[in-house]
LUMTOR-896351 format. One record per residue (C-alpha): z, y, x. Coordinates in steps of 0.1 Angstrom, whole numbers, plus 5000, padded with zeros to 4 digits. Each point is the difference from the previous one (the first is absolute). Layout:
ZYX
...
END
This chain:
725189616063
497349765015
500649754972
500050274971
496550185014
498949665001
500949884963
498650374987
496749965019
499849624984
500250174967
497650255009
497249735009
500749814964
499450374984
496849995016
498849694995
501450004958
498150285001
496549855017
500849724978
500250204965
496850225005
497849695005
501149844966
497149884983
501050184964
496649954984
500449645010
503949944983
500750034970
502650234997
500950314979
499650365005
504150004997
500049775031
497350185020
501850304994
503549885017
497849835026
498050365010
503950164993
501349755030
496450045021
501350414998
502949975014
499149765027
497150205010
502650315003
502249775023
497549905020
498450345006
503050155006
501749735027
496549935015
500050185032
503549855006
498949615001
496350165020
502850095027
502149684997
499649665017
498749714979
503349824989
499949704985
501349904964
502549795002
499149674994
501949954965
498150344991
496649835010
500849634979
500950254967
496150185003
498749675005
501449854973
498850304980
496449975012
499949655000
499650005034
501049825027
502150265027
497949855030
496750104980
500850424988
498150085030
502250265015
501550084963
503050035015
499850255025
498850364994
497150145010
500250225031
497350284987
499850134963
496249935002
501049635005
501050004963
496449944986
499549655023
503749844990
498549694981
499949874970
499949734974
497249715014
500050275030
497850244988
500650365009
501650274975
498150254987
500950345010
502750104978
500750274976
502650114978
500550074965
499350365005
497149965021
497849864974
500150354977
496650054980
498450305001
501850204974
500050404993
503250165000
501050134965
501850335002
503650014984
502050264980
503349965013
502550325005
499349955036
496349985009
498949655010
496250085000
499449995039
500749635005
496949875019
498249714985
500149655013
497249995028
497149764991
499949785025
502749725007
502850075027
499649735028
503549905009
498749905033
500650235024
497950115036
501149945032
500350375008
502550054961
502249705014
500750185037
500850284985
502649874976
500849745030
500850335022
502750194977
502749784992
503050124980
503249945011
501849794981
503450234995
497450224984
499449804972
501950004968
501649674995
499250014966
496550194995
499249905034
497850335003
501050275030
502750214986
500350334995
503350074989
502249715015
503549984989
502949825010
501949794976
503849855001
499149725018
498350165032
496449904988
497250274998
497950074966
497450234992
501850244969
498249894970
500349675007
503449935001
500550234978
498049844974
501349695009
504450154992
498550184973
499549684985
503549865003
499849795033
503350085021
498849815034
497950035026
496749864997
499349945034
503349835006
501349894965
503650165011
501650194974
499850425002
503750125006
498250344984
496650134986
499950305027
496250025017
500550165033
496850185013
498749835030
499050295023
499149825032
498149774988
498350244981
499450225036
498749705013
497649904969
498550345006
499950025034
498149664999
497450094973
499050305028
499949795025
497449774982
498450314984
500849854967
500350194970
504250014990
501149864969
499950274971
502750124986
503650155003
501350015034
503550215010
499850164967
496450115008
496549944990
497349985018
497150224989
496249964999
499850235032
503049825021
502450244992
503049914981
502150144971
503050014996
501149904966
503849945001
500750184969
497549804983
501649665008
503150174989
498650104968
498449664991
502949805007
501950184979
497149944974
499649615004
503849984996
499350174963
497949734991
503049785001
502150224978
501749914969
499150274983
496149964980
499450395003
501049995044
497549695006
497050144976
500350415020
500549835031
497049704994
497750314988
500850185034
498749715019
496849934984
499450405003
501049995038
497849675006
497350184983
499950285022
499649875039
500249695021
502650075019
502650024965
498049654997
501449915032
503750124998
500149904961
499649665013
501550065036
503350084974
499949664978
498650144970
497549734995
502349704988
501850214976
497150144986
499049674995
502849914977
499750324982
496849844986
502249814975
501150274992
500850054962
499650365002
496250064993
499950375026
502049775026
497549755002
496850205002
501450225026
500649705013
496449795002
498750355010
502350075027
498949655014
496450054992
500650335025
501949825027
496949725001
498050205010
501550015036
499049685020
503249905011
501650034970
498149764977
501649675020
503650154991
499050004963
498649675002
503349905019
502150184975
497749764975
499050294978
496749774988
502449844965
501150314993
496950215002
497949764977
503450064973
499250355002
496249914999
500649784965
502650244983
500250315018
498850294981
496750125009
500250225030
502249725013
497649774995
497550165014
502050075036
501149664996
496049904999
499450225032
503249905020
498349654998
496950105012
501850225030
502249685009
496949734989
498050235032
501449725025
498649674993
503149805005
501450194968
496749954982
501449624992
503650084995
498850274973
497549714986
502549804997
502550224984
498350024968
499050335005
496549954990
500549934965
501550324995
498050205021
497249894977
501650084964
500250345017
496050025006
499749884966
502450204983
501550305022
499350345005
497050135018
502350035029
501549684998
496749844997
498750135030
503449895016
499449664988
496650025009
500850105037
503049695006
497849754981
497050085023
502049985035
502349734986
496749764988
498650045034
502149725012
498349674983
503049854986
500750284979
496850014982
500549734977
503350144987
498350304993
497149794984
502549814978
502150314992
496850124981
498450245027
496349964991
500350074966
502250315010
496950115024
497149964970
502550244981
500150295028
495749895005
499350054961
502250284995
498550334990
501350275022
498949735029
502750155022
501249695014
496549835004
500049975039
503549885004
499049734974
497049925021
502050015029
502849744993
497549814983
497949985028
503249865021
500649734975
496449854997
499949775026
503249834984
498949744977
502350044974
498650384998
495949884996
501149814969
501950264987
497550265005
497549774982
502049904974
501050424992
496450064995
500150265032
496149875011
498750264970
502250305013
499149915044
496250064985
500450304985
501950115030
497149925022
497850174982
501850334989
503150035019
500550195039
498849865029
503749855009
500649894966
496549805008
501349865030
503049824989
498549874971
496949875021
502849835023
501849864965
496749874990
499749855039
503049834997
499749854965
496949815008
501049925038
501849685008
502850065023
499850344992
END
C-alpha cells in the first residue's frame, strides 16, 4: 500500500507541474495553430481539474521524492540537468507554493489561469428552446485567479473525502453506489453507461462480470450520508432508496415512477418503429415537465439509447429524440453523461439534416452542453459550427436565434472563433444588421462584438463593408446597440485587441 500511495502521489506532482508548465507557454511567442492551442488549453483543462480536485491530498502528504529514473525523463524533457530543477522533483508542501516553482532561465511563472478564466465580457443571448435556457448568468468580467488564499486552501485542506467514497470511474462522491460482480463499488450511471456500451468486465479490476446485476450498496450509501452531516455538506442530488430529495429536505417517494420509466427506456429498444416513437415521445414529455423525471430518466439509462435513436431513420423518432436530450441537459449532472454517451456527432447530424424543429433543438442542446467550457472545444472541434451557422443564415426565426445563442457561448472560447470566421459568420451577422425587421440586430452585435478581437474577424469585418452599417448604428440605433458597436470599432483599430 505504501509503495502504491507513493507511485499515485508521484503522478499527482507531474499533474501539477504539466500543468504549471502548460499555462506559462509563451503562445504569442510560437508559432503554432489555433488547432494546437486548442488541444494544448483541452490538456491544460483537465490537468487543472486533477489538480484541484487531489490538491488537499498532496497539502496533507509528506514530500516524496520522484524516483530518480522519473527525475532523468523531466530532465531530459527540459533540457535540464536533474541536479539543477531546483526542487522540480518534489511537490510543493502548500498550494500557494505553486506560483514560486521556477522556471525556464529561473524566472518565476506568472499566476496562472485557465482557458475558461480568460472569458470577455459578453451579454447572454436568450434562447428559444422547449425548455427555457434564458436564466444562465453571463460570464463575469473580470478574470478568475486560479490562485487561491490561504484561508480557500484550509478549508478544502480540512474536509477530506474518503477515498471508498469516490467513484472509481467518475471519481466524484457518489450518490447511488452499486455493487458490481466482481465486489467493486460504482456510482449507477456510471457503470451503467459504461455495460450499456458493451464492456463485460470490471473497470477497476479488468476481471470479467459473471453477470450484469448492480446491487444497491446501502451501507455505503448510510455512511455517505451520514458523513456529508457530519461535515455540514450539502448531499449529492438525486435518487436515493427510491426517493428524492426535495427543495425543503423532505423526500418523495417515487417508486412507481422508476417503475414506469423503466419500462419506458426498455421501449426505446423495441423492434417495433410505432413502440420506440410512443415510448421516445413519453420521455421528452416527462423530461419536459420536472427535474426530478430529469433525474430518474437518466438515473434509468435512457440517455445512451436516446443517443442512438438520433440516427434514427424515422424523422418523429429522432426529434423526440434531440428534444428529449435538449430537456435532460438542462439538469447539471446530466450533461457529462451525454458527453460520455458522446451525443456531440450525432447531434451536429441532426443539426445538418434534421428537419427544422430538430435542428433547432439540436442548435440549443449545444448551447446547453457548450455551457461548460471543457465542452466548448470538443463541440469546436466537432464541426458543429459550420452548421450551426447555415442555420443563422438560413433557418427559421427560431432556429436562428438557436444558432445565434450556441454560436455566442461556443465563440467565447478563442479557438473557436476562427472556425466560425471561416465558416462565413461575419457575413451572416451584416445579414441579421441590414435586415429590415432588425429583429436580430443585438444578437448580431453581440457575437460580433466576441469575435473582434480575433484577427481573422477585423479583416473580415473590413473586407464585408460593416464600417458603413457600425456608423449608422452609432448614430440611430439604442443605447446597447451603441455600445457593442463602439467596442467593435475599439477593437478594430486596437492592436492586441
Amino acid at each position: 500500500d505504501g509503495a502504491a500511495k507513493t507511485i499515485v502521489f508521484q503522478f499527482q506532482c507531474v499533474t501539477w507541474k504539466l500543468e504549471k508548465l502548460l499555462s506559462n507557454l509563451p503562445y504569442d511567442d510560437l508559432d503554432i495553430s489555433e488547432e494546437v492551442k486548442e488541444q494544448v488549453d483541452l490538456v491544460r483543462t483537465q490537468l487543472r481539474r486533477a489538480a484541484e480536485k487531489y490538491g488537499f491530498m498532496i497539502s496533507k502528504m509528506p514530500s516524496y521524492e520522484l524516483s530518480q529514473s522519473l527525475a532523468q525523463e523531466i530532465s531530459q524533457v527540459l533540457g535540464k540537468p536533474a541536479n539543477g530543477l531546483q526542487k522540480q522533483n518534489s511537490c510543493p508542501e502548500n498550494l500557494s507554493e505553486l506560483d514560486s516553482i521556477p522556471v525556464n532561465n529561473g524566472r518565476k511563472s506568472c499566476s496562472t489561469t485557465g482557458a475558461g478564466s480568460r472569458l470577455e465580457r459578453t451579454r447572454s443571448i436568450p434562447t428559444s428552446s422547449e425548455v427555457s435556457l434564458s436564466n444562465v448568468t453571463e460570464p463575469e468580467n473580470k478574470e478568475i485567479s486560479e490562485r487561491k488564499s490561504l484561508s480557500e486552501v484550509k478549508k478544502t485542506e480540512a474536509i477530506v473525502i474518503p477515498e471508498d467514497f469516490l467513484c472509481p470511474i467518475s471519481l466524484e462522491l457518489m450518490r447511488d453506489p452499486v455493487i458490481v460482480a466482481t465486489g467493486q463499488t460504482y456510482e449507477r450511471s456510471y457503470i451503467q453507461r459504461w455495460i450499456d456500451c458493451g464492456n463485460v468486465t470490471c473497470p477497476k479490476t479488468q476481471q470479467k462480470l459473471q453477470h450484469l446485476t448492480l446491487t444497491p450498496n446501502y451501507v455505503l450509501r448510510s455512511l455517505i450520508t451520514q458523513w456529508c452531516i457530519d461535515h455540514n455538506i450539502e448531499q449529492p442530488t438525486g435518487l436515493t432508496n427510491g426517493k428524492i430529495k426535495k427543495s425543503d429536505g423532505s423526500f418523495r417517494d417515487v417508486t412507481g415512477d422508476i417503475a414506469a420509466i423503466e419500462t419506458l427506456v426498455r421501449k426505446l429498444s423495441s423492434r417495433s418503429i410505432e413502440e420506440r416513437r410512443a415510448a421516445v415521445a413519453e420521455i421528452r414529455s416527462l423530461s419536459k415537465r420536472s427535474t426530478d423525471n430529469r433525474i430518474l430518466i437518466a438515473e434509468a439509462g435512457a440517455i445512451p439509447v436516446l443517443v442512438n435513436l438520433l440516427t434514427s431513420e424515422d424523422v418523429l423518432t429522432q426529434d423526440n429524440a434531440v428534444t428529449a436530450i435538449l430537456n435532460l441537459s438542462i439538469y447539471e449532472n446530466n450533461k457529462g453523461l451525454i458527453m460520455l454517451a458522446g451525443a456531440i456527432p450525432s447531434i451536429v447530424q441532426v443539426l445538418r439534416a434534421g428537419t427544422m424543429e430538430a435542428r433547432e433543438n439540436a442548435a440549443a442542446t449545444l448551447f446547453s452542453l457548450s455551457l461548460a467550457d471543457e465542452n466548448k472545444i470538443i463541440i469546436g472541434a466537432s464541426g458543429a459550427i459550420p452548421a450551426l451557422v447555415e442555420l443563422l443564415q438560413n433557418g427559421s426565426p427560431r432556429g436562428k436565434k438557436d444558432a445565434a445563442t450556441a454560436l455566442f457561448n461556443l465563440c467565447i472560447y478563442q479557438g473557436n472563433k476562427g472556425r466560425a470566421i471561416r465558416a462565413g459568420i461575419i457575413t451572416a451577422l451584416l445579414k441579421m444588421l441590414t435586415d429590415s425587421s432588425k429583429s436580430m440586430v443585438d444578437e448580431a452585435l453581440t457575437i460580433m462584438s466576441v469575435l473582434a478581437s480575433h484577427q481573422e474577424a477585423k479583416v473580415a469585418i473590413v473586407k464585408a463593408s460593416t464600417i458603413p452599417v457600425l456608423i449608422d448604428l452609432l448614430r440611430t440605433g439604442l443605447p446597447r446597440n451603441k455600445e457593442n458597436a463602439a467596442a467593435i470599432f475599439t477593437c478594430i483599430v486596437q492592436e492586441g485587441c
